[in-house]
TILO-472288 format. One record per residue: x, y, z of N, C-alpha, C in turn; residue number from 1. Coordinates in steps of 0.2 Angstrom, whole numbers, plus 5000, padded with zeros to 4 digits. Each point is the difference from the previous one (the first is absolute). Layout:
<rs>
+------+------+------+-------+-------+-------+------+------+------+-----+
| n_c1 | n_c2 | n_c3 | ca_c1 | ca_c2 | ca_c3 | c_c1 | c_c2 | c_c3 | seq |
+------+------+------+-------+-------+-------+------+------+------+-----+
|    X |    Y |    Z |     X |     Y |     Z |    X |    Y |    Z | NUM |
...
+------+------+------+-------+-------+-------+------+------+------+-----+
</rs>
This chain:
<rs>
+------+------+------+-------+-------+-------+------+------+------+-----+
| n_c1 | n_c2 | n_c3 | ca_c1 | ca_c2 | ca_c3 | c_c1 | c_c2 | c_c3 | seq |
+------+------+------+-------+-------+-------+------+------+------+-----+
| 5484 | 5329 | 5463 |  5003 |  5004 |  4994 | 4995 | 5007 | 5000 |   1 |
| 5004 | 5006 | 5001 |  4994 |  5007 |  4999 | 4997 | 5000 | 4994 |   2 |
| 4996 | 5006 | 5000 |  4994 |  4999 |  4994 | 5005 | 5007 | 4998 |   3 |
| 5001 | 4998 | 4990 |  5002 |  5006 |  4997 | 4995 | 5006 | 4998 |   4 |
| 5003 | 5006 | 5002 |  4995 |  5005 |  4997 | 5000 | 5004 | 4996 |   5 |
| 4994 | 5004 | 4994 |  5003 |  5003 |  4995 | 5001 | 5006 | 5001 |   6 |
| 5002 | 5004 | 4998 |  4998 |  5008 |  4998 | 5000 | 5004 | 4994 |   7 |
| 4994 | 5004 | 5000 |  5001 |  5006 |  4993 | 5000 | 5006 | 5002 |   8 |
| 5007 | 5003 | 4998 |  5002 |  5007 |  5001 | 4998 | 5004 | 4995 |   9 |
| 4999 | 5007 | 5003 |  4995 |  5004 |  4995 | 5002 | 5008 | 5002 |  10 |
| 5005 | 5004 | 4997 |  5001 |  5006 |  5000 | 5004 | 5002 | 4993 |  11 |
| 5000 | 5005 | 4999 |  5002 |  5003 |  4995 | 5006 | 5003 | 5000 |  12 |
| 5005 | 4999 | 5005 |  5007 |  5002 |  5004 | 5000 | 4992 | 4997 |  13 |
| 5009 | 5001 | 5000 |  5003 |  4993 |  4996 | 5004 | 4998 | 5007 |  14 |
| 5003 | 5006 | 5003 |  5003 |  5000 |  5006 | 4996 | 4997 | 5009 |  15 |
| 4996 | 5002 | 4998 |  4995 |  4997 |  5006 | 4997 | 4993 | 5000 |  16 |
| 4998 | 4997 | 4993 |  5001 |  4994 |  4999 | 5005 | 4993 | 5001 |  17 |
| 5006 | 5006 | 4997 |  5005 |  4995 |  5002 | 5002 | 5002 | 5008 |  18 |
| 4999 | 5003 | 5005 |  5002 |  5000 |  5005 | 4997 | 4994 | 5006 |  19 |
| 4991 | 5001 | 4998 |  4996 |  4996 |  5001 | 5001 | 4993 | 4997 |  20 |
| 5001 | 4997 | 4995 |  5003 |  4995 |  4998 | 5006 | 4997 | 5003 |  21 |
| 5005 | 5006 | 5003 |  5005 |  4994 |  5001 | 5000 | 5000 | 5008 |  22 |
| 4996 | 5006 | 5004 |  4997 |  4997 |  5006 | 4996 | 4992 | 5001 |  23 |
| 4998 | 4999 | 4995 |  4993 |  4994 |  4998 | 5005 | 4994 | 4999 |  24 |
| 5005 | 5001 | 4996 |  5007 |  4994 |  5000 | 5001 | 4997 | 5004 |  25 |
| 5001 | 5005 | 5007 |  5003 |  4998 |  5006 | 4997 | 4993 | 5003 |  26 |
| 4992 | 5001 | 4999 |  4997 |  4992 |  5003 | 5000 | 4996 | 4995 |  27 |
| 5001 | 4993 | 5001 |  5002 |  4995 |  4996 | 4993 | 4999 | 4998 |  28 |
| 4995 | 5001 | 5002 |  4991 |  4997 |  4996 | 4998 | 5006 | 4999 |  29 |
| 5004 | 5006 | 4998 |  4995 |  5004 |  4997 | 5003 | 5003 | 4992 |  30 |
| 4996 | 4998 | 4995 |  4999 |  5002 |  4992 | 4998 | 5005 | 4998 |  31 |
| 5003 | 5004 | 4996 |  4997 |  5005 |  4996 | 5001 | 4998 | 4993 |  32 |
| 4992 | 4997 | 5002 |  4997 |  5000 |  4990 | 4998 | 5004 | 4995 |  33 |
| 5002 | 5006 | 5002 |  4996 |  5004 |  4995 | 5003 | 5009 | 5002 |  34 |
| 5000 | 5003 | 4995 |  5001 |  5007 |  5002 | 4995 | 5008 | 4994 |  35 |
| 4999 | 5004 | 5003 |  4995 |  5003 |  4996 | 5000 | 5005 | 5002 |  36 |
| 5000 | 5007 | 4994 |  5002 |  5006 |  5004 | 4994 | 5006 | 4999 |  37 |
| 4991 | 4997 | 4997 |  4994 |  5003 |  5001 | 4997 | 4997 | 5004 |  38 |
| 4993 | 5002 | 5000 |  4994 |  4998 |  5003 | 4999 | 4993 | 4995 |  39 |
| 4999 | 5002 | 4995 |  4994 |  4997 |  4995 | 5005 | 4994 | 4999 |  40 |
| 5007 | 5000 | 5000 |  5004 |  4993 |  4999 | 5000 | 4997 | 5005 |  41 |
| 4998 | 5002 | 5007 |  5002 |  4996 |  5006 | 4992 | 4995 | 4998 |  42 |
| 4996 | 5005 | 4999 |  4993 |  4995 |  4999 | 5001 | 4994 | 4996 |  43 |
| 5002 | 5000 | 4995 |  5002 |  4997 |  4996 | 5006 | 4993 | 5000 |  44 |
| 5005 | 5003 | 5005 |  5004 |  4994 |  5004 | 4998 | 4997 | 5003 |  45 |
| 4995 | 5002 | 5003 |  4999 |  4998 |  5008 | 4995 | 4994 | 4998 |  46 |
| 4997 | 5000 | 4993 |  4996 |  4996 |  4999 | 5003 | 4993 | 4996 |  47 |
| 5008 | 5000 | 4999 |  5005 |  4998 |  4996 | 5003 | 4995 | 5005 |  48 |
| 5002 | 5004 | 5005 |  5003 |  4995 |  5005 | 4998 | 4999 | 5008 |  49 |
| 4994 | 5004 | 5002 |  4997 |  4999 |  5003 | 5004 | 4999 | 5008 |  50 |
| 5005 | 5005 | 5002 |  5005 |  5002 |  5004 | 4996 | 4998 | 5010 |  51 |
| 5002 | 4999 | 5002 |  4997 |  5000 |  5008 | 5000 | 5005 | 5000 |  52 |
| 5007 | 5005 | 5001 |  4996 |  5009 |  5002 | 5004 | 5002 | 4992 |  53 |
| 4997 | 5007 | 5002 |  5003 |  5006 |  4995 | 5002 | 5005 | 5003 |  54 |
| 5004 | 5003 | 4998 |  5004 |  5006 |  5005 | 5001 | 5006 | 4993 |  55 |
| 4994 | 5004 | 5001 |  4999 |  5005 |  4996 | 4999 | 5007 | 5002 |  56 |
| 5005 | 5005 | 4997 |  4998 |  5005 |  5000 | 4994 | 5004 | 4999 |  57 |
| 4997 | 5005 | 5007 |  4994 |  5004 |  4998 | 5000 | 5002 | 4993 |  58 |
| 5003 | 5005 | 4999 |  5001 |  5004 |  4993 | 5006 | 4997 | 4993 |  59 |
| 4995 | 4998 | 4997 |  5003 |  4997 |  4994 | 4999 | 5003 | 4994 |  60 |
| 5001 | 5001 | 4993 |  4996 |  5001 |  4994 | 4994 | 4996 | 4998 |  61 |
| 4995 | 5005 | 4997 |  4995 |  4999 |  4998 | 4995 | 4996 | 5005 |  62 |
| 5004 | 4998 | 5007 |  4992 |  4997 |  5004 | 5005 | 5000 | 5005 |  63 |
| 4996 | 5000 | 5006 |  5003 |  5001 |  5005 | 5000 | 4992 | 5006 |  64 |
| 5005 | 4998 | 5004 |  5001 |  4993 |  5002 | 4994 | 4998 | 5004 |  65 |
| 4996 | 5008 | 5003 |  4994 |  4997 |  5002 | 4995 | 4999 | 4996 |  66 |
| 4998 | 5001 | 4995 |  4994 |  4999 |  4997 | 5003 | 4995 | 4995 |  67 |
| 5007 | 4998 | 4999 |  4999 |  4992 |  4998 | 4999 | 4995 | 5003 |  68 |
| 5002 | 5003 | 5006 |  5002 |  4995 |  5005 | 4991 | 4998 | 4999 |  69 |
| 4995 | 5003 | 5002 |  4992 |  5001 |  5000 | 4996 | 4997 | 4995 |  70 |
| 5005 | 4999 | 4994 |  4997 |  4997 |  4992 | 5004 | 4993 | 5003 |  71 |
| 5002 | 4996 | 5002 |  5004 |  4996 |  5001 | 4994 | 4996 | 5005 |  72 |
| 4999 | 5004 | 5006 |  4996 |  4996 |  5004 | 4995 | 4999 | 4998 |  73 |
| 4996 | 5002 | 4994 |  4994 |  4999 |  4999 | 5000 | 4992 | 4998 |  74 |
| 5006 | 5001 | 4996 |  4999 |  4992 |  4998 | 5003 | 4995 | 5003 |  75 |
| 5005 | 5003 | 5006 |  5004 |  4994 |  5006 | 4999 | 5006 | 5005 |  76 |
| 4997 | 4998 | 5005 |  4997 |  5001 |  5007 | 5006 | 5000 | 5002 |  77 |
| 5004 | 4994 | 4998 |  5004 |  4997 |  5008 | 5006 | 5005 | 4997 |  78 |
| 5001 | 5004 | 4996 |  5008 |  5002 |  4996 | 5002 | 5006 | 5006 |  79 |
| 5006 | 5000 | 5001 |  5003 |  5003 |  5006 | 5003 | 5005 | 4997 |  80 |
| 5001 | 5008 | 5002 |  5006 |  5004 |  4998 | 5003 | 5003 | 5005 |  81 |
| 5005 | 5000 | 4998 |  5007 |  5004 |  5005 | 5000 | 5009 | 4999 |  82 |
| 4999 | 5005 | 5002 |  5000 |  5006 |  4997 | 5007 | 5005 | 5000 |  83 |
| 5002 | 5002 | 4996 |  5007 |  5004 |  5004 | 4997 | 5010 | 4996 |  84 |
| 5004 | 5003 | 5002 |  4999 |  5006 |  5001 | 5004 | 5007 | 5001 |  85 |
| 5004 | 5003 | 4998 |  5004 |  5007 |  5000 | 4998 | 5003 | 5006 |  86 |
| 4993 | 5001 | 5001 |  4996 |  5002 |  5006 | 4996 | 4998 | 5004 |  87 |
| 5000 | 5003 | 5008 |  4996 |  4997 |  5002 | 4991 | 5002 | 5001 |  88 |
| 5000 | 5000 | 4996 |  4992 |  5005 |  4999 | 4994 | 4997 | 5005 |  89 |
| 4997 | 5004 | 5004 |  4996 |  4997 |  5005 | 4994 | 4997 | 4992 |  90 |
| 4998 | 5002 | 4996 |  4995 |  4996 |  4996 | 5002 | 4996 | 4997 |  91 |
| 5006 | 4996 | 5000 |  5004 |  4997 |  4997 | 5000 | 4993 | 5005 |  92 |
| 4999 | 5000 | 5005 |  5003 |  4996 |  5007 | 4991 | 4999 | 4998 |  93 |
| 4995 | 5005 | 5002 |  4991 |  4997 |  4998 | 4999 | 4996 | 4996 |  94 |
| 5002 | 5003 | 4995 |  4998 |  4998 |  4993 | 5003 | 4992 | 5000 |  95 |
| 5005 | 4999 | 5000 |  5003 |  4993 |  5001 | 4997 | 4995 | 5006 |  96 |
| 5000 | 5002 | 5007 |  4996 |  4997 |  5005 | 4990 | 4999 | 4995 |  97 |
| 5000 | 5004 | 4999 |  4993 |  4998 |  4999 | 4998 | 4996 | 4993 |  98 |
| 5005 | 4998 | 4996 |  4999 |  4997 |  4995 | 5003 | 4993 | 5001 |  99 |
| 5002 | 4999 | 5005 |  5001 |  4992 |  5002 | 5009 | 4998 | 5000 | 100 |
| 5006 | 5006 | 4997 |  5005 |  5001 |  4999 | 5003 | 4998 | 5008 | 101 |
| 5006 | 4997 | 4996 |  5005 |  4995 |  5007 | 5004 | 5005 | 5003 | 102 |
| 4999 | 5006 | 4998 |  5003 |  5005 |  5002 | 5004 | 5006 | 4994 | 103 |
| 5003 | 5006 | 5003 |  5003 |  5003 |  4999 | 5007 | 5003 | 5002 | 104 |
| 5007 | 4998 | 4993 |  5005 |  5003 |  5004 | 5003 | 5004 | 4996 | 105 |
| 5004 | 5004 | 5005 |  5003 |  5006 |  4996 | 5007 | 5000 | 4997 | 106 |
| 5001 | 5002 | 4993 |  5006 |  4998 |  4995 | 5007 | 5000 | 5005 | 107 |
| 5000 | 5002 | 5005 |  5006 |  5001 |  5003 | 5002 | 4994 | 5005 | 108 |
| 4995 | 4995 | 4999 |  5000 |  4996 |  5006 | 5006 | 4993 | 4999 | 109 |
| 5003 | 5000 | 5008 |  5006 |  4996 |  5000 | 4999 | 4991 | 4998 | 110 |
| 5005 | 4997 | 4998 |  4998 |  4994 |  4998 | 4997 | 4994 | 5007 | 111 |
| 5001 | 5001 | 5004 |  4997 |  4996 |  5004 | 4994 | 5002 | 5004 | 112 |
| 4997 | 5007 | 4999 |  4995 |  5002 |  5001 | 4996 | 4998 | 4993 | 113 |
| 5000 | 4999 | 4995 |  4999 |  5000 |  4996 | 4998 | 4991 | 4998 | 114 |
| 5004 | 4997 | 5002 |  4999 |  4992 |  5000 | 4995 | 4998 | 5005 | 115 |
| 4999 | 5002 | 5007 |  4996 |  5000 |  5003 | 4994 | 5003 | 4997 | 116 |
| 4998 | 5005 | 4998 |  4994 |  5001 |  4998 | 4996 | 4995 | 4993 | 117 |
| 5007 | 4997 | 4995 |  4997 |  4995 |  4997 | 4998 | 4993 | 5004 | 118 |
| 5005 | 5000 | 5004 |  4996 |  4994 |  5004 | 4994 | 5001 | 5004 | 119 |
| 4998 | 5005 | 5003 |  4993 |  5001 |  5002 | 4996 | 5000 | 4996 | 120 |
| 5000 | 5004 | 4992 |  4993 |  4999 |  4996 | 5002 | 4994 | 4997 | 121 |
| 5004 | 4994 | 4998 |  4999 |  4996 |  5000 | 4997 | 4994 | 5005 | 122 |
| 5000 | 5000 | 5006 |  4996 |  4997 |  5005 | 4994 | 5003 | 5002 | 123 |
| 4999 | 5004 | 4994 |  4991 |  5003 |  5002 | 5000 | 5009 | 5004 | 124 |
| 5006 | 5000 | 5003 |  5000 |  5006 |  5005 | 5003 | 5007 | 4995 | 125 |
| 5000 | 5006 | 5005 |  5000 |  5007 |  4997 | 5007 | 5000 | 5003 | 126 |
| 5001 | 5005 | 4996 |  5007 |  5007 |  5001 | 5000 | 5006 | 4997 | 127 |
| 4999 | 5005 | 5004 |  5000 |  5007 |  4999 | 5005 | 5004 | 5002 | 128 |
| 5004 | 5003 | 4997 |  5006 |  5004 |  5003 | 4999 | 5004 | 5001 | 129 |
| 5002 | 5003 | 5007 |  4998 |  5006 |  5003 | 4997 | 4999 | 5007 | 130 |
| 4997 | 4992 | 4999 |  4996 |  5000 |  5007 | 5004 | 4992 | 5003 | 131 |
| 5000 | 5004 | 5008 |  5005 |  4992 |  5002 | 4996 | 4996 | 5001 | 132 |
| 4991 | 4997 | 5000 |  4997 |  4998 |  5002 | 4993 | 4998 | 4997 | 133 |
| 4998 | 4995 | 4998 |  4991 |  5002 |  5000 | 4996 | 5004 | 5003 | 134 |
| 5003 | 5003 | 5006 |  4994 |  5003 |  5005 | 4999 | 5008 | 4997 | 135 |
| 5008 | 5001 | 4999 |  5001 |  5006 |  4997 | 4998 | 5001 | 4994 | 136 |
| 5001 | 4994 | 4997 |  4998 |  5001 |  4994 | 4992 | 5005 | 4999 | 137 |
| 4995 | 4993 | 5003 |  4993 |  4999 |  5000 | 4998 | 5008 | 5004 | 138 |
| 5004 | 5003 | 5003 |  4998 |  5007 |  5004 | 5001 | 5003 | 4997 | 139 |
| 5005 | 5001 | 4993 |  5000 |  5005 |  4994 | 4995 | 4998 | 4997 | 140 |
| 4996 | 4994 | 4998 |  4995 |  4998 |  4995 | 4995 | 5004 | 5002 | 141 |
| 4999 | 4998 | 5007 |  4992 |  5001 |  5003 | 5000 | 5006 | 4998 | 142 |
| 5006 | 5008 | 5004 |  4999 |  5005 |  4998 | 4999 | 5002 | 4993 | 143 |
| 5002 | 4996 | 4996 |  5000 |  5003 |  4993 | 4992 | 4998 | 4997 | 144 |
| 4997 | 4995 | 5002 |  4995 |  4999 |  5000 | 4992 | 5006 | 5002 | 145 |
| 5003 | 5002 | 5006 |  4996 |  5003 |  5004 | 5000 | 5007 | 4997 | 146 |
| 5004 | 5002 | 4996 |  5001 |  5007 |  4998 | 4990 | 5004 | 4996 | 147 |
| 5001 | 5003 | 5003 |  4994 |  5006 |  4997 | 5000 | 5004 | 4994 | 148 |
| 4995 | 5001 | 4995 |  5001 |  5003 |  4995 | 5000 | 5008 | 5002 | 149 |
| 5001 | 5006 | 4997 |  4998 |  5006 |  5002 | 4996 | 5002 | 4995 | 150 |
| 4995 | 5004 | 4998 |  4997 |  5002 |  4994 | 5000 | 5007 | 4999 | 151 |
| 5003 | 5004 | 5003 |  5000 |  5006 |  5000 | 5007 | 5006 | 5001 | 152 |
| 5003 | 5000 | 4996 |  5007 |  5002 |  4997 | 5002 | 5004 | 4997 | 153 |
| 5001 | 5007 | 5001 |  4999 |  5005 |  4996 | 5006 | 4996 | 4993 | 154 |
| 4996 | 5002 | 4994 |  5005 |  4999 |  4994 | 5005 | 5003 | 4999 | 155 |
| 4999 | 5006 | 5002 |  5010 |  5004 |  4998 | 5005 | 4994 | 5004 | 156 |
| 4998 | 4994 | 5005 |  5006 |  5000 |  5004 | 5003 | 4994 | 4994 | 157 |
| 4998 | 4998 | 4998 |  5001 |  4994 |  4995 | 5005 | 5002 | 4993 | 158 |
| 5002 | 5007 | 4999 |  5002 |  5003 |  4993 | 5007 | 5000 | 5007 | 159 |
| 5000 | 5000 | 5006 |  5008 |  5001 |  5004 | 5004 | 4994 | 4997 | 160 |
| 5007 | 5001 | 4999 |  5004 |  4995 |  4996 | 5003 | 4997 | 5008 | 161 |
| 5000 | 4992 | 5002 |  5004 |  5002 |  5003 | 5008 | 4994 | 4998 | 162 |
| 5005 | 5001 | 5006 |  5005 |  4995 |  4999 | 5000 | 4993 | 5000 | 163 |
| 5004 | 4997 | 4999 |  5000 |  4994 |  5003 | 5000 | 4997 | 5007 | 164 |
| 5002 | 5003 | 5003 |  5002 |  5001 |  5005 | 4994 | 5000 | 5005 | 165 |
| 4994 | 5007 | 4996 |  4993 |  5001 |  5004 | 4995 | 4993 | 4998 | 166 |
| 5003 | 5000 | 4994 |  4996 |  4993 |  4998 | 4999 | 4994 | 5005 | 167 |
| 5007 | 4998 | 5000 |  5002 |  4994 |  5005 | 4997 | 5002 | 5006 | 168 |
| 4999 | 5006 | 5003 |  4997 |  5001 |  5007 | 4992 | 5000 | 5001 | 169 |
| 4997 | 5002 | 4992 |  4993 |  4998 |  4998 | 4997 | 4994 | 5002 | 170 |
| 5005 | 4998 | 4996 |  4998 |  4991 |  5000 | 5001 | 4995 | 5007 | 171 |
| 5005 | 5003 | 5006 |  4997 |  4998 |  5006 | 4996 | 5002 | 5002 | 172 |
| 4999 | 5008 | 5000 |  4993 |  4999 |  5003 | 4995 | 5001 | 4998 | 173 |
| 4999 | 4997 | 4994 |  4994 |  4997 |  4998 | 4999 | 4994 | 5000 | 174 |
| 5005 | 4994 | 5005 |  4999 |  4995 |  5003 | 4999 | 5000 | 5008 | 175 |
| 4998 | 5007 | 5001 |  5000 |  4999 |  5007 | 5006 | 5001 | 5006 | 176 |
| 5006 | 5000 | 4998 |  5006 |  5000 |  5005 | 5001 | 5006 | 5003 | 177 |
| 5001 | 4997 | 5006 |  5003 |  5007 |  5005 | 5006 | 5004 | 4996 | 178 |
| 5001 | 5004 | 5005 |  5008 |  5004 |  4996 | 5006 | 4995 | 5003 | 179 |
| 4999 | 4997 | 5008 |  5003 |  4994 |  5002 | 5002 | 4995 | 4993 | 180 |
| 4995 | 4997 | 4999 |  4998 |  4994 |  4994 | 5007 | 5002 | 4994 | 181 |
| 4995 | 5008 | 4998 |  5005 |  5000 |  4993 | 5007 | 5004 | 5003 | 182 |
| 5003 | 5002 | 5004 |  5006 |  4998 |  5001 | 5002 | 4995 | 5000 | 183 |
| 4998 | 4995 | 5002 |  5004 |  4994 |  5001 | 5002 | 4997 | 4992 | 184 |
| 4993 | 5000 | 4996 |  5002 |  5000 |  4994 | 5005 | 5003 | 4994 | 185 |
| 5002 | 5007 | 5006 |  5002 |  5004 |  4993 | 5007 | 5001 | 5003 | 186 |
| 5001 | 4998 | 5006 |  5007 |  4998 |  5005 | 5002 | 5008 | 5002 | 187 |
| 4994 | 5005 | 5004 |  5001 |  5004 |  5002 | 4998 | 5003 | 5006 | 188 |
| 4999 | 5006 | 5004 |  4996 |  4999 |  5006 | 4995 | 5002 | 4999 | 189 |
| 4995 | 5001 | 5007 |  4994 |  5002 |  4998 | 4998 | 5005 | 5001 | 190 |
| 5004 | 5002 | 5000 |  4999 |  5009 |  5001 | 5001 | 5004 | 4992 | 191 |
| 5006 | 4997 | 4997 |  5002 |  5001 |  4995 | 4993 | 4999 | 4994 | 192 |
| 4997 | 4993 | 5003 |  4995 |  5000 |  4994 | 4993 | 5005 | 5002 | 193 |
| 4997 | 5001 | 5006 |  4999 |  5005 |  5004 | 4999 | 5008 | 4995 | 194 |
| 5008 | 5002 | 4998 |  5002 |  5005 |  4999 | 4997 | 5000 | 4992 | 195 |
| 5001 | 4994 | 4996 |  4998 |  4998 |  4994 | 4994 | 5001 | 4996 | 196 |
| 4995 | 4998 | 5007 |  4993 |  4999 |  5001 | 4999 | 5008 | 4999 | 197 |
| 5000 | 5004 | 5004 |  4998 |  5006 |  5003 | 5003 | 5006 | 4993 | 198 |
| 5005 | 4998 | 4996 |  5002 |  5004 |  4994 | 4995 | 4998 | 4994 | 199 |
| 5000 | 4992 | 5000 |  4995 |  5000 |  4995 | 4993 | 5003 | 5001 | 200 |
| 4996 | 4999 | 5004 |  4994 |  5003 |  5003 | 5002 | 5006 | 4998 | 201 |
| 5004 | 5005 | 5003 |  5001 |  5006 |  4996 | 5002 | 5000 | 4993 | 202 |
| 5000 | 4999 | 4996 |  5004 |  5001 |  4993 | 4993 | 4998 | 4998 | 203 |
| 4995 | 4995 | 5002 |  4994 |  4999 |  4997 | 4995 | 5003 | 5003 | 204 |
| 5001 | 5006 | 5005 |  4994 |  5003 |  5004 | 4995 | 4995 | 5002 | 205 |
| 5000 | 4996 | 5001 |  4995 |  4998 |  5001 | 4997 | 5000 | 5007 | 206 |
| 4993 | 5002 | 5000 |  4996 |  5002 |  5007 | 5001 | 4996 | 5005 | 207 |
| 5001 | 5002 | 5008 |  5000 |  4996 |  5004 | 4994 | 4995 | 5002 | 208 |
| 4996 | 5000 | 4999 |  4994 |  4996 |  5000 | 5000 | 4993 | 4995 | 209 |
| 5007 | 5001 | 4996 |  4998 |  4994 |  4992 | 5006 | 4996 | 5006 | 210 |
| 4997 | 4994 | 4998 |  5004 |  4994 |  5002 | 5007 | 4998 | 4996 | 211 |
| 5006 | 5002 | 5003 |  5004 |  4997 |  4995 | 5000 | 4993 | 4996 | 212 |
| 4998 | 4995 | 5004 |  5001 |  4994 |  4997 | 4992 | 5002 | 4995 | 213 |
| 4995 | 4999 | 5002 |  4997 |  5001 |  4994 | 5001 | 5003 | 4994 | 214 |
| 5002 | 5006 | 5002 |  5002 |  5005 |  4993 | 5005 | 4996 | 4995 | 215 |
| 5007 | 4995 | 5004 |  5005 |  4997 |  4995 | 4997 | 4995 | 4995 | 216 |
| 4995 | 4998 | 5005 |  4995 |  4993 |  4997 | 4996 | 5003 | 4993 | 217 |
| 4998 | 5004 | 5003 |  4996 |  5005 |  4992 | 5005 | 5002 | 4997 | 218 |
| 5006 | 5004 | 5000 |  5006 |  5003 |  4996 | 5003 | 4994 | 4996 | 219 |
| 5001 | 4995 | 5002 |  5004 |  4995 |  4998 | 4995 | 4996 | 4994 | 220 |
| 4995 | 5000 | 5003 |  4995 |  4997 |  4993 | 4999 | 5003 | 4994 | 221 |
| 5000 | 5006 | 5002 |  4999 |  5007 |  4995 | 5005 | 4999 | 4995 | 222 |
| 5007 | 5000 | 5002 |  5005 |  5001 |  4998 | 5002 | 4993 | 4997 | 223 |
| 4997 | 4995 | 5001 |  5000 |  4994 |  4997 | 4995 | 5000 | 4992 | 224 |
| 4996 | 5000 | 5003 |  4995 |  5000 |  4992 | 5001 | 5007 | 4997 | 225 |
| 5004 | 5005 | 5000 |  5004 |  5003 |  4998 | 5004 | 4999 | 4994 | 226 |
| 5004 | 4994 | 5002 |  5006 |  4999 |  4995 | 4995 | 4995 | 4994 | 227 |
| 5004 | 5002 | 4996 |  5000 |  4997 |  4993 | 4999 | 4991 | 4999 | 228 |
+------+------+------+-------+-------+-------+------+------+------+-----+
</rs>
């Protein structure tokens, strides 16, 4: 006889819950006991029915899936989270790898890719969308690890507004990816993101002596403890 298993769903979309859920239906030993659409009430569940995994949204109201997820471990080590995502933000894929998370997946992800990934953090193993591999994985990790601060940034560059679009190209390469790399992720060529590269550097003047990946690493932090 297999072993049944629990789940607690945690986003603040009613939609995405239920689609998660009725993907979760389809195996005959897996339960969803519980449902919660903050931070602060997943903690609070999770201590109520004490789920095998949890499959929680990053961004929730009032506390975020990570930092409950981290109140939760202090008091059970062994508590497993599933993580899902709108984006796929290289500090997002960090931030979950290095806090002991069963992975990361993106809201858009299909139902059998999707089922897959609960069976590997339920037998102890990861899933990250985006990489088709651990190897892959662990070579965006290292690079993101390995990254350099910069200390020395003229301050007018930081009042430049930029897109979304500049943003997402930030945030590769302030993990270190070639323009190869972040085409493959942004499903384009590499020349195009080349092209990409060489506009932003212009729009932000910056001197050819400054390291790109460095400067994104200092930009992206600035612009973090910036917000409110």
């Amino acid at each position: 006889m297999s072993k049944d298993y629990t789940f607690l769903l945690a986003d603040d979309h009613a939609l995405i819950k239920t689609a998660y859920k009725q993907f979760l239906s389809k195996v005959d030993n897996y339960y969803v006991v519980g449902e919660v659409e903050t931070g602060t009430d997943l903690i609070k569940k999770y201590f109520d029915c004490k789920p095998d995994l949890m499959i929680a949204d990053i961004s929730m109201p009032d506390k975020t899936g990570i930092n409950a997820f981290l109140e939760i471990k202090e008091k059970d080590p062994d508590a497993k989270a599933l993580f899902i995502s709108v984006n796929d933000k290289p500090e997002d894929v960090f931030e979950v790898f290095s806090i002991g998370g069963s992975g990361l997946l993106n809201k858009n992800i299909e139902e059998d890719t999707f089922l897959l990934a609960v069976k590997k953090a339920l037998s102890g193993d990861t899933y990250f969308s985006g990489f088709k591999d651990k190897t892959e994985l662990n070579k965006f990790i290292s690079k993101y690890m390995s990254i350099s601060k910069i200390s020395s940034i003229p301050v007018d560059i930081y009042k430049i507004k930029l897109n979304d679009k500049e943003m997402k190209l930030l945030r590769f390469l302030a993990c270190g990816l070639t323009s190869k790399e972040i085409g493959e992720h942004l499903n384009t060529k590499e020349k195009t993101v080349e092209i990409y590269r060489s506009k932003l550097r212009s729009k932000l003047d910056l001197a050819k002596g400054i390291n790109f990946q460095t400067f994104a690493v200092d930009y992206l932090e600035k612009v973090k403890k910036s917000k409110p």
